[in-house]
C-alpha positions as a Python dict, from the first residue, in 0.01 Angstrom:
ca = {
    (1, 'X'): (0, 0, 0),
    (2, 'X'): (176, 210, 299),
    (3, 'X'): (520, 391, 207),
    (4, 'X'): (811, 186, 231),
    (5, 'X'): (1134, 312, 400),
    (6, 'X'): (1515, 173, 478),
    (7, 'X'): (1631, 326, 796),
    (8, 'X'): (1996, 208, 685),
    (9, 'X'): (1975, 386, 356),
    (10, 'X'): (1724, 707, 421),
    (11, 'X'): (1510, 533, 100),
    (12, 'X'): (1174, 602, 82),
    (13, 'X'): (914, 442, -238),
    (14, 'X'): (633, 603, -259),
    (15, 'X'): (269, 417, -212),
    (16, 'X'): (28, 343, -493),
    (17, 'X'): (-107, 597, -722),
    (18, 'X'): (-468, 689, -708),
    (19, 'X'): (-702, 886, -859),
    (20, 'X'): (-827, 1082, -560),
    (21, 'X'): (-423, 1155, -468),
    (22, 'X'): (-407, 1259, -826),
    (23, 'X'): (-772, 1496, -846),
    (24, 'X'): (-613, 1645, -455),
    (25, 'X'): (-279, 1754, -659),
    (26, 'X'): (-452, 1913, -902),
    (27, 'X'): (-671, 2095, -659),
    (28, 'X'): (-380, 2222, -489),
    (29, 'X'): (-194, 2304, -806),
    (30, 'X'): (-549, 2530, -890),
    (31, 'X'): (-518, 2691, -536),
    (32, 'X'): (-205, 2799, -527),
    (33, 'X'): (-246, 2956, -879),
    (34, 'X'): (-557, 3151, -739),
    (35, 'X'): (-351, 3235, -400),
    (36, 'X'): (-78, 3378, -675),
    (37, 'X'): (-280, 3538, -881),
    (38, 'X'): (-404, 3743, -527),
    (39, 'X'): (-52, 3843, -466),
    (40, 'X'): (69, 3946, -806),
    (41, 'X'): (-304, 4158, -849),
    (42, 'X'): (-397, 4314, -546),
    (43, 'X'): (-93, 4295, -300),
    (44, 'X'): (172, 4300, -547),
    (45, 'X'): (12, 4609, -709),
    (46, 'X'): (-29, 4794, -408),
    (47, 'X'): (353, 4757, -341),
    (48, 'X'): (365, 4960, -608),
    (49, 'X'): (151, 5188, -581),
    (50, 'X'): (333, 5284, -213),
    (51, 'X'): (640, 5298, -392),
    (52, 'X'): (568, 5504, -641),
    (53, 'X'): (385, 5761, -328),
    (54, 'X'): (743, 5703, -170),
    (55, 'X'): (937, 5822, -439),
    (56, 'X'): (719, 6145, -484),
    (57, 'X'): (731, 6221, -76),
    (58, 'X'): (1121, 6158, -102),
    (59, 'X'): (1141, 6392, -403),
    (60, 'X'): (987, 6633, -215),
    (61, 'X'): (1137, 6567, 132),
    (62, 'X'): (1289, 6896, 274),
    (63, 'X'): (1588, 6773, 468),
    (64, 'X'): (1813, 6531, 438),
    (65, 'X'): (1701, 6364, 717),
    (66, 'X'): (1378, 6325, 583),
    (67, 'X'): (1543, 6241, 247),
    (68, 'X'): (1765, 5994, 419),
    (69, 'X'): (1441, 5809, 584),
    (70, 'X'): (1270, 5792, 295),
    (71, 'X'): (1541, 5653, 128),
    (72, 'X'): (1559, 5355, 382),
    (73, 'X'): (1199, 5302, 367),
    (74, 'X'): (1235, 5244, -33),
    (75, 'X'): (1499, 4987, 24),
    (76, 'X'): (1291, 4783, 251),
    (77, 'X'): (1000, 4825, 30),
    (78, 'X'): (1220, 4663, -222),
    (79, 'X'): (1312, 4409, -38),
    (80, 'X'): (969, 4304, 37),
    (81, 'X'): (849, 4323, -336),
    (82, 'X'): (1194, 4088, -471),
    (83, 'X'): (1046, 3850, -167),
    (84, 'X'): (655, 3854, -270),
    (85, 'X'): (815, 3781, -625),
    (86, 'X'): (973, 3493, -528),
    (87, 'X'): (719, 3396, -293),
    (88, 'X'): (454, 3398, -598),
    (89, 'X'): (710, 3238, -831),
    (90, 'X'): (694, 2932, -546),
    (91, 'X'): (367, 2929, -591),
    (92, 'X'): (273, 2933, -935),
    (93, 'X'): (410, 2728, -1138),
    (94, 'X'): (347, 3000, -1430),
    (95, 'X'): (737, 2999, -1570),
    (96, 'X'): (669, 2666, -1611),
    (97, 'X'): (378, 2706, -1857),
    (98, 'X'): (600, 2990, -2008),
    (99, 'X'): (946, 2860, -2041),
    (100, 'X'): (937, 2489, -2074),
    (101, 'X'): (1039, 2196, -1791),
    (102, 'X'): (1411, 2241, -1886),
    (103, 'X'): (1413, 2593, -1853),
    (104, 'X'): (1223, 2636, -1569),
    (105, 'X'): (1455, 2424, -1421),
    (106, 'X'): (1765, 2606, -1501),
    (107, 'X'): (1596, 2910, -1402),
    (108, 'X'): (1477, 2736, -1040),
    (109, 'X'): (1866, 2637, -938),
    (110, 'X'): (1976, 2979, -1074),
    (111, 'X'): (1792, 3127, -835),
    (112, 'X'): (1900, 2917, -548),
    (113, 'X'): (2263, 2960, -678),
    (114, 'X'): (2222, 3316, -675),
    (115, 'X'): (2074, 3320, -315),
    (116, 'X'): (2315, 3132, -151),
    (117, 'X'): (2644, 3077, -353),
    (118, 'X'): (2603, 2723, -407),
    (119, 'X'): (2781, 2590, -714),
    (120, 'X'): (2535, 2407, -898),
    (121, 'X'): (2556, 2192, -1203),
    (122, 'X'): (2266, 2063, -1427),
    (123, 'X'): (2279, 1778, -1660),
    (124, 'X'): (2010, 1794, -1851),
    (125, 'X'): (1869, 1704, -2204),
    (126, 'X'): (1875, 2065, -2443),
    (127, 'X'): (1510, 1947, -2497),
    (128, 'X'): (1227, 1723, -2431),
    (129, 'X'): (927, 1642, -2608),
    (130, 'X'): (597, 1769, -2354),
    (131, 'X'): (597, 1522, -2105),
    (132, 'X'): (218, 1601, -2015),
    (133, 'X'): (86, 1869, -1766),
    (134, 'X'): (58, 1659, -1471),
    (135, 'X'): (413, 1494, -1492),
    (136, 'X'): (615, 1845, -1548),
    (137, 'X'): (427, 1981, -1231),
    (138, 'X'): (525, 1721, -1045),
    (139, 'X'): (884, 1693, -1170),
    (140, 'X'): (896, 2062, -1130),
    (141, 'X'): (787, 2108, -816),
    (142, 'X'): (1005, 1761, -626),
    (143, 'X'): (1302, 1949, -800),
    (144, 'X'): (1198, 2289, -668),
    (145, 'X'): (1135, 2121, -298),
    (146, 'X'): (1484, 1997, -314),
    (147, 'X'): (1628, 2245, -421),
    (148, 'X'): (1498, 2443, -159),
    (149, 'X'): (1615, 2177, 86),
    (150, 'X'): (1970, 2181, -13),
    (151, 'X'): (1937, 2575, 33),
    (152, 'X'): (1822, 2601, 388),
    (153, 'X'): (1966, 2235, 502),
    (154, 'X'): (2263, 2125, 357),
    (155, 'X'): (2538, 2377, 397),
    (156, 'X'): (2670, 2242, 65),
    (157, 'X'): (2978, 2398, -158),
    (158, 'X'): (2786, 2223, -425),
    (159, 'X'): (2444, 2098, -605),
    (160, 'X'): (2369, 1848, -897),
    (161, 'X'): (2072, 1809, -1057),
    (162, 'X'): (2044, 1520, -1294),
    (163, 'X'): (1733, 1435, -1542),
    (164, 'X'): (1746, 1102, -1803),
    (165, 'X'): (1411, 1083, -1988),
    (166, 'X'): (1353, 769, -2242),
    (167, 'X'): (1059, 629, -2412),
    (168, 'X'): (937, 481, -2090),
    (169, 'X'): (1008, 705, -1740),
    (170, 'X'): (1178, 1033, -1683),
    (171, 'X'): (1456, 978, -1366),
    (172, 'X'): (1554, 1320, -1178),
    (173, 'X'): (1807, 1316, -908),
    (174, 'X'): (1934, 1636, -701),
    (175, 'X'): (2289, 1578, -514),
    (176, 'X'): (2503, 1786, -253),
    (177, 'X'): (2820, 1757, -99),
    (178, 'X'): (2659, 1909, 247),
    (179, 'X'): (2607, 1797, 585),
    (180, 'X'): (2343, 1550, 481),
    (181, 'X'): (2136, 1395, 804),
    (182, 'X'): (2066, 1059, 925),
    (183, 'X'): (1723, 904, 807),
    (184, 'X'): (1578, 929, 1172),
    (185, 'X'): (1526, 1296, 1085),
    (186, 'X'): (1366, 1198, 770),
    (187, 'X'): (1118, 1060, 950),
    (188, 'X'): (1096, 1321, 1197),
    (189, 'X'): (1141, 1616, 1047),
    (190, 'X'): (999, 1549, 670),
    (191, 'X'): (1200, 1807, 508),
    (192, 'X'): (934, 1884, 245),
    (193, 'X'): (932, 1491, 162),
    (194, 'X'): (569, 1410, 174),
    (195, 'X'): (499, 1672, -107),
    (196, 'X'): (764, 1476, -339),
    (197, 'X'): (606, 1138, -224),
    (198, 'X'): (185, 1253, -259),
    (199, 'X'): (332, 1308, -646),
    (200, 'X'): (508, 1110, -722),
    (201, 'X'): (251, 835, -599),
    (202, 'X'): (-10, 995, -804),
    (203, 'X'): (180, 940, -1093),
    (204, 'X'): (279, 565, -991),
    (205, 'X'): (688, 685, -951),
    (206, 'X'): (913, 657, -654),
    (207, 'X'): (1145, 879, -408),
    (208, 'X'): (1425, 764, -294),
    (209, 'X'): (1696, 927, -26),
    (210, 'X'): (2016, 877, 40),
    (211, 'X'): (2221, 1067, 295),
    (212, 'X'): (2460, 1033, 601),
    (213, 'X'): (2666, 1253, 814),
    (214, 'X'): (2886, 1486, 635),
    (215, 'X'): (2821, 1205, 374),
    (216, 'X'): (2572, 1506, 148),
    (217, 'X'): (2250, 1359, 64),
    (218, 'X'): (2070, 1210, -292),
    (219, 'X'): (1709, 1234, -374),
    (220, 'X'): (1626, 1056, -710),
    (221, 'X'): (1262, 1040, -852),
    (222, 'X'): (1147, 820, -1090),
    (223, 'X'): (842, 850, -1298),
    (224, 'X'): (668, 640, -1556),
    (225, 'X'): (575, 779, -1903),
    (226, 'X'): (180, 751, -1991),
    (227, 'X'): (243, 805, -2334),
    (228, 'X'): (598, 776, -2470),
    (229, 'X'): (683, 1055, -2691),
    (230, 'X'): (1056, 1041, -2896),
    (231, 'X'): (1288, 1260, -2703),
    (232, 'X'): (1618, 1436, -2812),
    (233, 'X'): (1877, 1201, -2839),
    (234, 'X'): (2121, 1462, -2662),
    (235, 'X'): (2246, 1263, -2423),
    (236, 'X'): (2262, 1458, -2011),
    (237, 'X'): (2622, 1338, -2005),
    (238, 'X'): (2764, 1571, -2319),
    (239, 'X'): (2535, 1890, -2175),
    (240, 'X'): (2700, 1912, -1829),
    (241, 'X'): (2615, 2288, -1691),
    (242, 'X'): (2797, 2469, -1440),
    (243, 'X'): (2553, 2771, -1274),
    (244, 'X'): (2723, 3047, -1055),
    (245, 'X'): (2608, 3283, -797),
    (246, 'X'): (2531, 3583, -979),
}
């Protein structure tokens, strides 16, 4: 069944799960681990191994011209490793596998808050129960794509990111107070949307958009649970979070 979409509202469902949508997720999951583990081993280590050649040619430099060169050229290098580390934490979702879904979500809009000085504000359970492999990717990644959105999009002053999990589905919705956009550009443009809708139509959920003009703009995700699991009963409501630009 084709994707569904209300030009009024910006809403989008998502089409039918499949198997074959499903086995391509994983595939790309798998690749982008391998393209990760590339950066972190070979290029990642040779950043280092410059710097560390930098260091000793600055120690040694004999004027402070030289010095002061040097000293520029560390910087940069710097710069460049912080952005291959966030550029493999994209990637990978390895502090996922490491920290938990809640964490790694805390840890995502952290990031972004600390990036751009967006207020952002998480209300989310203190724990879950594992919600399966599959369904943390993918509720990882749509809130990572989002996120990433309201970053370079929005112009926001503020972010929200909701989650409600019960025996049956696990709900996520992101929130600014930016610019938003009209659902025309939705269509046009994508911003990131077909990755949120190939998973969450893998995983039989739905997307859905809201936004207007200087109205800010909603995504909320929906996805069923395969195998309900109890859950804390700490309810999102009474662990409002408020994260600052560091």
């Amino acid at each position: 069944m084709p994707s569904k979409r209300t030009p009024k509202s910006g809403t989008i469902e998502a089409a039918e799960p499949t198997e074959l949508s499903r086995q391509l997720l994983n595939a790309q999951e798998e690749e982008r681990r391998r393209i990760s583990r590339e950066l972190h081993d070979e290029t990642g280590q040779g950043l280092m191994v410059l710097r560390f050649q930098l260091e000793m040619l600055a120690s040694d430099a004999g004027t402070q011209a030289e010095k002061g060169k040097l000293q520029e050229s560390l910087e940069l290098l710097d710069r460049t490793i912080e952005g291959l580390r966030r550029t493999i934490a994209r990637l990978s979702p390895r502090v996922l596998e490491e920290l938990g879904l809640i964490a790694a979500i805390r840890r995502e809009t952290k990031l972004v808050s600390r990036h751009t000085g967006i207020t952002a504000h998480l209300k989310l359970p203190e724990q879950i129960e594992h919600l399966g492999h599959d369904l943390e990717v993918a509720i990882y990644r749509s809130v990572q794509e989002a996120l990433h959105n309201v970053a370079k999009h929005s112009q926001a002053r503020n972010a929200t990111v909701t989650m409600q999990v019960s025996l049956t589905k696990v709900s996520v919705q992101i929130e600014d107070d930016g610019i938003g956009f009209s659902p025309r550009l939705v269509q046009e443009r994508g911003f990131g949307l077909t990755g949120m809708q190939e998973r969450a139509a893998a995983l039989g959920g739905s997307v859905k958009i809201r936004s207007g003009r200087e109205k800010g703009t909603r995504v909320r995700l929906v996805f069923p649970r395969e195998h309900p699991r109890p859950i804390s009963p700490t309810a999102p409501e009474n662990t409002l979070q408020r994260v600052n630009a560091a």
